[in-house]
Structures are given as C-alpha cells and as structure tokens.
The first five atom37 places (N, CA, C, CB, O) and aatype in JSON, in Angstrom:
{
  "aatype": [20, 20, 20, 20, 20, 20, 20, 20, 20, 20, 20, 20, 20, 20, 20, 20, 20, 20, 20, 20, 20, 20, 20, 20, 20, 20, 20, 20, 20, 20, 20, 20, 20, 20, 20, 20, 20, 20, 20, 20, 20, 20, 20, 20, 20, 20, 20, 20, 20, 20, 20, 20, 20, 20, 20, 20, 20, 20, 20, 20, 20, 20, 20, 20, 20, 20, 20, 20, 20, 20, 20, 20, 20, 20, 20, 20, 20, 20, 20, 20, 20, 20, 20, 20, 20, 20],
  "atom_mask": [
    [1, 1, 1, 1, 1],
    [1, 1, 1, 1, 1],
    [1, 1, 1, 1, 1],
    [1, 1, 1, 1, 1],
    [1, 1, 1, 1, 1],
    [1, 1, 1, 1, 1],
    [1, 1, 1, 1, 1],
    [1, 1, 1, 1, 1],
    [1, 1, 1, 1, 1],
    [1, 1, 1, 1, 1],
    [1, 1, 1, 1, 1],
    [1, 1, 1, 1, 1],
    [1, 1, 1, 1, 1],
    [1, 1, 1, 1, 1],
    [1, 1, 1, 1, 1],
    [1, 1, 1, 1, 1],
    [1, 1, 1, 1, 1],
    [1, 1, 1, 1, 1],
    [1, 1, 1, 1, 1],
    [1, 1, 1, 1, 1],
    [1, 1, 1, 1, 1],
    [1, 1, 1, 1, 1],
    [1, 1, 1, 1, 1],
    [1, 1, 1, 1, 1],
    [1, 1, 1, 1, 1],
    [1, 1, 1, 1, 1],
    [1, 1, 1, 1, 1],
    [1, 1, 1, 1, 1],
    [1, 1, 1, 1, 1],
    [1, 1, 1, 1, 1],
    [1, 1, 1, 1, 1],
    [1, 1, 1, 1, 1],
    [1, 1, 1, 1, 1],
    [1, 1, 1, 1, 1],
    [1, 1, 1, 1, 1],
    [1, 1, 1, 1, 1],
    [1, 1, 1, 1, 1],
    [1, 1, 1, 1, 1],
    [1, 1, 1, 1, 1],
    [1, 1, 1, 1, 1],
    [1, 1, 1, 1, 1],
    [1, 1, 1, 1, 1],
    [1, 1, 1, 1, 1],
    [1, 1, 1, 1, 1],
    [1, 1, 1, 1, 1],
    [1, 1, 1, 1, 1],
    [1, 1, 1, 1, 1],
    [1, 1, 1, 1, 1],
    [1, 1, 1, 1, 1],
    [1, 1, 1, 1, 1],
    [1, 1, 1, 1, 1],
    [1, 1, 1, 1, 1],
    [1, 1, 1, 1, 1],
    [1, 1, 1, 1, 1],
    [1, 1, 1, 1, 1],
    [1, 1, 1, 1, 1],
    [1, 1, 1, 1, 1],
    [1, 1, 1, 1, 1],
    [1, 1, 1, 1, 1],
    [1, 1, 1, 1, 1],
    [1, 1, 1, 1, 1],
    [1, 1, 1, 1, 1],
    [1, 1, 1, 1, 1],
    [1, 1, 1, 1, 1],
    [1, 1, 1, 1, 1],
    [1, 1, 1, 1, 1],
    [1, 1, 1, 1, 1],
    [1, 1, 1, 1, 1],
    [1, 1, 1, 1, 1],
    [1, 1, 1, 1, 1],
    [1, 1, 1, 1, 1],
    [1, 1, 1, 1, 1],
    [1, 1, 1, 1, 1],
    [1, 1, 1, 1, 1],
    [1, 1, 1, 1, 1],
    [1, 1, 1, 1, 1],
    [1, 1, 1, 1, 1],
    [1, 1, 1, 1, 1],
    [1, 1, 1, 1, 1],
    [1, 1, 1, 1, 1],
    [1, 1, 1, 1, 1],
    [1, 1, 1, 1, 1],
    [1, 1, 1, 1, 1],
    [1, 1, 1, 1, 1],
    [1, 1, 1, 1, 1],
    [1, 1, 1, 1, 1]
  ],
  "atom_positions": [
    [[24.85, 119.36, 108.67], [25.69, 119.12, 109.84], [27.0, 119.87, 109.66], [25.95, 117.6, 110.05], [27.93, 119.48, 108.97]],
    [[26.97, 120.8, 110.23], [28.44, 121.5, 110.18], [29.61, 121.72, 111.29], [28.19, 122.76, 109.84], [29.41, 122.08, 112.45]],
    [[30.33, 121.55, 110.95], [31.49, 121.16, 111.78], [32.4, 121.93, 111.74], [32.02, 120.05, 111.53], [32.95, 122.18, 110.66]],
    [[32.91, 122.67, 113.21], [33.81, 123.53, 112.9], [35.03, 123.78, 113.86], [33.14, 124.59, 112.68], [34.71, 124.01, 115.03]],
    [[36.36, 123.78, 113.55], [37.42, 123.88, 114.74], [37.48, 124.97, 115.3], [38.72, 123.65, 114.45], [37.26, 125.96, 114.6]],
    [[37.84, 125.15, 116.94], [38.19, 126.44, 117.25], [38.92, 126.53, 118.05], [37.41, 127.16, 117.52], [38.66, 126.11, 119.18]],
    [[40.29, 127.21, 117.7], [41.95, 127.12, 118.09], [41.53, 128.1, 119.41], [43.4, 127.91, 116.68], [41.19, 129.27, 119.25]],
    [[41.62, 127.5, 120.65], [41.5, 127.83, 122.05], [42.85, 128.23, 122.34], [40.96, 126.69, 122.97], [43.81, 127.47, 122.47]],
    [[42.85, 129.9, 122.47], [44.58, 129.95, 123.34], [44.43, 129.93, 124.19], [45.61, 130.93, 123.4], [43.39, 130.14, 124.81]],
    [[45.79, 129.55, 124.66], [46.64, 128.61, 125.97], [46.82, 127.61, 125.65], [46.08, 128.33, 127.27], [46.53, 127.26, 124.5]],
    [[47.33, 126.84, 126.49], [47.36, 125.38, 126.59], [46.24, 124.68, 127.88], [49.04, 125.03, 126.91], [46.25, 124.67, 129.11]],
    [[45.47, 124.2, 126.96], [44.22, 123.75, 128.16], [44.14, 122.0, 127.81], [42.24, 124.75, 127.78], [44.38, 121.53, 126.7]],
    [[43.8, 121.32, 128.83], [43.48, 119.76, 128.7], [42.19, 119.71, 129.08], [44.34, 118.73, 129.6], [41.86, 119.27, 130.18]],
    [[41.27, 120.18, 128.14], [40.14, 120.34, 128.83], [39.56, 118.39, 129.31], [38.98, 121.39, 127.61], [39.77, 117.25, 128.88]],
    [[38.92, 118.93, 130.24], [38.02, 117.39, 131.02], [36.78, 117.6, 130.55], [37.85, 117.22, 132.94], [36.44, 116.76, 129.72]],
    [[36.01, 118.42, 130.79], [34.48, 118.7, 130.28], [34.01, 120.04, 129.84], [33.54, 118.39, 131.36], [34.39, 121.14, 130.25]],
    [[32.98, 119.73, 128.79], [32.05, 120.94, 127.88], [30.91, 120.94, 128.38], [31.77, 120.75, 126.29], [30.25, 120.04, 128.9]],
    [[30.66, 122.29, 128.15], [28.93, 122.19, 128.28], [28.22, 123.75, 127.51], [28.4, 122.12, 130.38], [28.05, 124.73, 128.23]],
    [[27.98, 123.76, 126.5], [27.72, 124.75, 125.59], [26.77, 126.02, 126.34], [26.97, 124.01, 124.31], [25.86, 125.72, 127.11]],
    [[26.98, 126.96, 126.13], [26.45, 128.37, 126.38], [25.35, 128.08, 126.42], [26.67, 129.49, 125.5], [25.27, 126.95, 125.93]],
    [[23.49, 128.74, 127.01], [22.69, 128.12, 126.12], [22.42, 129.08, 125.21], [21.55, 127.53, 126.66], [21.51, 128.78, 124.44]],
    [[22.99, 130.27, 125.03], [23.05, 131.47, 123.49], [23.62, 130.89, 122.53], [23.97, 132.93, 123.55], [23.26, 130.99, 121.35]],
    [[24.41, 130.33, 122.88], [25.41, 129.68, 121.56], [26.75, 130.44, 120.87], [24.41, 129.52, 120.24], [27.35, 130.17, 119.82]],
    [[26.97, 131.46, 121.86], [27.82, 131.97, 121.87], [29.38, 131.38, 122.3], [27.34, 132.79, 122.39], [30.3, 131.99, 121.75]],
    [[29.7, 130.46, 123.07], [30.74, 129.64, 123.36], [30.79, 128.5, 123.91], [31.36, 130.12, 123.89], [30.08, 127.74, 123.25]],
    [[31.33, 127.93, 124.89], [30.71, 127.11, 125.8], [31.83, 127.04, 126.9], [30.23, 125.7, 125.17], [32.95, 127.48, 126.65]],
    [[31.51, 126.48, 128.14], [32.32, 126.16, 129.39], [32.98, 125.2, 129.8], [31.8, 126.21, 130.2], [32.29, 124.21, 130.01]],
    [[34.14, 125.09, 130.01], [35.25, 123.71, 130.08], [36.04, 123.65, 131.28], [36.41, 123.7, 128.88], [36.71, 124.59, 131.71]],
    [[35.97, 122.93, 131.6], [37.07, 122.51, 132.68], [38.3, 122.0, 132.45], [36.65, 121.62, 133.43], [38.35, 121.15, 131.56]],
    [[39.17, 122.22, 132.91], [40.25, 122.16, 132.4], [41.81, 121.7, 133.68], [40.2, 123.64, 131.64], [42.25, 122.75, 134.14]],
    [[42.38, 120.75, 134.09], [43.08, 120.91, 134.45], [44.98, 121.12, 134.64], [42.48, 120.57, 134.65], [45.93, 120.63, 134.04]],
    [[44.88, 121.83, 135.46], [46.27, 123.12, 135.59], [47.36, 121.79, 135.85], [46.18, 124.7, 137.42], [48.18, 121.24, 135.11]],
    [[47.09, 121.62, 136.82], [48.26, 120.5, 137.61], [47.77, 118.93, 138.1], [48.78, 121.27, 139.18], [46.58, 118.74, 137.86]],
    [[48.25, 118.1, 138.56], [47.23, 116.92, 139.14], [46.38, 117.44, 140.34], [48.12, 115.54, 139.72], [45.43, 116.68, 140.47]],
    [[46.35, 118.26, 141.1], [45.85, 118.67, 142.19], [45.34, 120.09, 142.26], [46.72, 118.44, 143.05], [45.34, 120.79, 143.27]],
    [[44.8, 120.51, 140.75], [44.13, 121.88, 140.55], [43.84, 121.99, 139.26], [44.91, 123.08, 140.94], [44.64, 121.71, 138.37]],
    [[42.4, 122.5, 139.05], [41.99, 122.9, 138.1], [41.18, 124.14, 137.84], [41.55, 122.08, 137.81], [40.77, 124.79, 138.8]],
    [[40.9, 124.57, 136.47], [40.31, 125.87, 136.76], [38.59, 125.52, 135.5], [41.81, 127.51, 136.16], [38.33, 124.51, 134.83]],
    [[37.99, 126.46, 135.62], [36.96, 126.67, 134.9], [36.68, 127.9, 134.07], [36.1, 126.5, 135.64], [36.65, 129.03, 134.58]],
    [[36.44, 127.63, 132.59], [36.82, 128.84, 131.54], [35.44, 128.92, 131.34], [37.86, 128.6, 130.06], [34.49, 128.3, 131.81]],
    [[35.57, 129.96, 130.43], [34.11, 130.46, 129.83], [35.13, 130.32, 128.26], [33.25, 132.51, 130.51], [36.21, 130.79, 128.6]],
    [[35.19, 130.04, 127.3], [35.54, 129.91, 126.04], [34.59, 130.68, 124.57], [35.57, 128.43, 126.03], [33.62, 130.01, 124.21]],
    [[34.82, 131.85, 123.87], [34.17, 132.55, 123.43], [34.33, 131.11, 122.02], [34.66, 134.31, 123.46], [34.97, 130.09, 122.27]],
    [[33.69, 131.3, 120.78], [33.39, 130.78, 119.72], [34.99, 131.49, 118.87], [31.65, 131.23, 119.23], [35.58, 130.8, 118.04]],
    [[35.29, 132.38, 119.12], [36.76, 132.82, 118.49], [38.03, 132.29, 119.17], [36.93, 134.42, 118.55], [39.13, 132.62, 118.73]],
    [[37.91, 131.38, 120.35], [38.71, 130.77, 120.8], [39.28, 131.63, 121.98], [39.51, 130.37, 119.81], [40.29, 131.28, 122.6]],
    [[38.48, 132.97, 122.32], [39.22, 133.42, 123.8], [38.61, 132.53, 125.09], [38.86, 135.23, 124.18], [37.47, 132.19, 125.38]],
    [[39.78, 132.34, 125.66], [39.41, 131.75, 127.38], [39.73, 132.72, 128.33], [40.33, 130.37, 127.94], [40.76, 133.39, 128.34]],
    [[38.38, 132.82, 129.52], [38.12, 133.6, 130.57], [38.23, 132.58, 131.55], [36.85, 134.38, 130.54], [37.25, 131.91, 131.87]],
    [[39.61, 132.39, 132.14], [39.04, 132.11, 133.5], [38.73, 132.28, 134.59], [39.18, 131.75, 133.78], [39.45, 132.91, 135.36]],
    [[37.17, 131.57, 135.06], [36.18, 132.13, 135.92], [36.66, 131.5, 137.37], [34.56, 131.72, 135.41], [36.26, 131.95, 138.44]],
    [[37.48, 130.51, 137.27], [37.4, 130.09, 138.77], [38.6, 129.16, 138.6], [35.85, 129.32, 139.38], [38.68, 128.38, 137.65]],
    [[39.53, 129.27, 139.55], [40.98, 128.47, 139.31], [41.54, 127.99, 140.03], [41.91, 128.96, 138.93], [42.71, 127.69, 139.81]],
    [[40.92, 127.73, 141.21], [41.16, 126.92, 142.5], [40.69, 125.72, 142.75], [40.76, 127.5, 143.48], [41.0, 125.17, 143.81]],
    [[40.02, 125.22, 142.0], [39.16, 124.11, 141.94], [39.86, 122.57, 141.87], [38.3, 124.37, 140.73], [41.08, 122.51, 142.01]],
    [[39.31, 121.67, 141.72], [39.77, 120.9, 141.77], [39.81, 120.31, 139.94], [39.16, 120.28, 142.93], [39.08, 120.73, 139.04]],
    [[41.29, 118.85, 139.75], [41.14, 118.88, 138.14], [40.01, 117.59, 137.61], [42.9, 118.59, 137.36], [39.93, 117.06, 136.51]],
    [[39.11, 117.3, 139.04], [38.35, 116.45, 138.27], [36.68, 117.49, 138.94], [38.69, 114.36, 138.76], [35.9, 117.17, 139.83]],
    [[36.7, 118.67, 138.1], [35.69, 119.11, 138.22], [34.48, 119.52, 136.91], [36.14, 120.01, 138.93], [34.9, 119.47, 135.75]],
    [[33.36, 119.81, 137.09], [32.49, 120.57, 135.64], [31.74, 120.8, 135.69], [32.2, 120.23, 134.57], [31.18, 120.21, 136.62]],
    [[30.8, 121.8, 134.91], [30.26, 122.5, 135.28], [29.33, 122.69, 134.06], [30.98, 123.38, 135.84], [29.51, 122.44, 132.86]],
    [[27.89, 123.42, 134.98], [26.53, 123.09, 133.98], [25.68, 124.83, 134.38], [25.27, 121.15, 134.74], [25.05, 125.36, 135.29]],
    [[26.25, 125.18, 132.91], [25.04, 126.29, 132.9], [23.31, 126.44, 133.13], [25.15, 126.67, 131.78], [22.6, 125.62, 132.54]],
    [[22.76, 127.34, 133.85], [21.4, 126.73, 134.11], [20.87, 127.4, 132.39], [20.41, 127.48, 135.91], [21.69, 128.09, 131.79]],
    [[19.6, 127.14, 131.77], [19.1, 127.04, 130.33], [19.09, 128.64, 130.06], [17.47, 126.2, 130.12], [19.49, 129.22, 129.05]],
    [[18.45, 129.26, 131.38], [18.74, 131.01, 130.75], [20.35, 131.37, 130.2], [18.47, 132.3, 132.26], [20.59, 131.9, 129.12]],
    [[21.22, 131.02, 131.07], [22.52, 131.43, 130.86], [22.85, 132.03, 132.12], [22.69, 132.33, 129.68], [24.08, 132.09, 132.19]],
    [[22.23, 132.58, 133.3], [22.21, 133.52, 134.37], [23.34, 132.66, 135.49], [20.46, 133.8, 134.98], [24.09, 133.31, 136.22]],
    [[23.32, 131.36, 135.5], [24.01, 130.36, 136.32], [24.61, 129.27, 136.3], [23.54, 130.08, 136.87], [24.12, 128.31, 135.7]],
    [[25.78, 129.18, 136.96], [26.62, 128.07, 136.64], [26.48, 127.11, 137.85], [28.13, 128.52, 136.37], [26.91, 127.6, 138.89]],
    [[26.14, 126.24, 137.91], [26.28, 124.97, 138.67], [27.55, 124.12, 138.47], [25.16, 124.13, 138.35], [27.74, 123.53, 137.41]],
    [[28.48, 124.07, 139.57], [29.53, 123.01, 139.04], [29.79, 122.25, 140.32], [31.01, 123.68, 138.35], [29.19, 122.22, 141.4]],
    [[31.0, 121.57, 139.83], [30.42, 120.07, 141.16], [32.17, 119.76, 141.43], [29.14, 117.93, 140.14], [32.75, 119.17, 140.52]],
    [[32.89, 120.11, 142.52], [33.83, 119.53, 142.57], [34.37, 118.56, 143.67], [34.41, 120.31, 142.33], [33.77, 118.48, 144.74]],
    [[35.68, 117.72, 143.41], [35.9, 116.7, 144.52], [37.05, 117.63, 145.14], [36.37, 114.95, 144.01], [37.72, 118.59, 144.77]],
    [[36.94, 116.89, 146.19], [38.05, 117.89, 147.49], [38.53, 116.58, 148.13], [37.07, 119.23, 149.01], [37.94, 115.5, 148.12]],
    [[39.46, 116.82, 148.58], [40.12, 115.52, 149.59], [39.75, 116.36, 151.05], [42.29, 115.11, 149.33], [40.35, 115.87, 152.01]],
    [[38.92, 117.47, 151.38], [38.95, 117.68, 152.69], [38.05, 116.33, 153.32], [38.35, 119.23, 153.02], [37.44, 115.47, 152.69]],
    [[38.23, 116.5, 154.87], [37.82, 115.17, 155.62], [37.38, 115.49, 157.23], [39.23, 114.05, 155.6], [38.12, 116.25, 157.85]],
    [[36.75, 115.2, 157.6], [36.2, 115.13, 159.08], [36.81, 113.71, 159.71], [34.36, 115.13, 159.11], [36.77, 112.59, 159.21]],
    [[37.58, 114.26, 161.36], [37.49, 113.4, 161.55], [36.79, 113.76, 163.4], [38.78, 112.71, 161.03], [36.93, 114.88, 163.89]],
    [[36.18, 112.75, 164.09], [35.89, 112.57, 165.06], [36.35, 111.18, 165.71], [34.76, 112.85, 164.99], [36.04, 110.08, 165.25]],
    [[37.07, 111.38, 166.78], [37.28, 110.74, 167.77], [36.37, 110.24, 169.1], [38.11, 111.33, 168.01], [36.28, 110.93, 170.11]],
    [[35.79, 109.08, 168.98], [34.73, 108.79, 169.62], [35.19, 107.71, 171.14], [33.74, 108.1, 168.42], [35.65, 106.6, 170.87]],
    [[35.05, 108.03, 172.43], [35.93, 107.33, 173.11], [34.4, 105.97, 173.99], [37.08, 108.72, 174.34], [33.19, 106.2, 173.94]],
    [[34.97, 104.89, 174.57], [33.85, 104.09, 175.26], [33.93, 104.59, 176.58], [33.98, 102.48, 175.23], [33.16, 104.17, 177.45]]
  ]
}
C-alpha cells in the first residue's frame, strides 16, 4: 500500500476527485468563490489545468473508463417562472 503526497500549485479547496483512468493524475473540483467554481485536470507532479471555470462551487466530475470524456454535474440557481392566470 503506498502512499504518496502531491504538492498541487495554487491555492485550491478542492470538493471532489476522481482519478484519470491511465493513472496519470486525476480531476478535482475546486471552488474559486461561494458562487463559482472551476474544474482541473491535476497531473501526478502537481500541475493544475484548468478545464472549465465558470461552473458552479458545488460541482464534479466523472471521467468516462477510456479517458475520452468527462461527465460533470452542476447546480445553478437559474429558474423558470410561469404565470398562470383563471
């Protein structure tokens, strides 16, 4: 079982992981402000790419098993409204 640290630059609070499936790094979410977050790609040497930074900070995200696709899932406060009269 080996265990190993890896000093991520920036300053990130990451929310969620989800490992490469190469095994080359893995993907984190991370949020910026209370009302934005972004999504990294994180190499195993500790570089962060971020892939998407508009997002929201309670978001995360799931590589599909090849590696070819990212699925991620975020909350939005947008809203519909309709006005319905009798």
């Amino acid at each position: 079982d080996e265990r190993r640290v890896i000093d991520v630059e920036g300053s990130h609070a990451f929310r969620t992981i989800a490992w490469d499936p190469n095994g080359s790094g893995f993907f984190a979410t991370s949020a910026i402000d209370k009302n934005r977050g972004a999504l990294l790609r994180v190499s195993l040497q500790g570089h962060a790419t971020v892939l998407r930074d508009r997002g929201s900070p309670r978001s995360w995200a799931l590589p599909s098993p090849d590696g070819k696709y990212i699925a991620f899932q975020e909350w939005t406060n947008n809203g519909n409204v309709w006005m319905l009269e009798r």
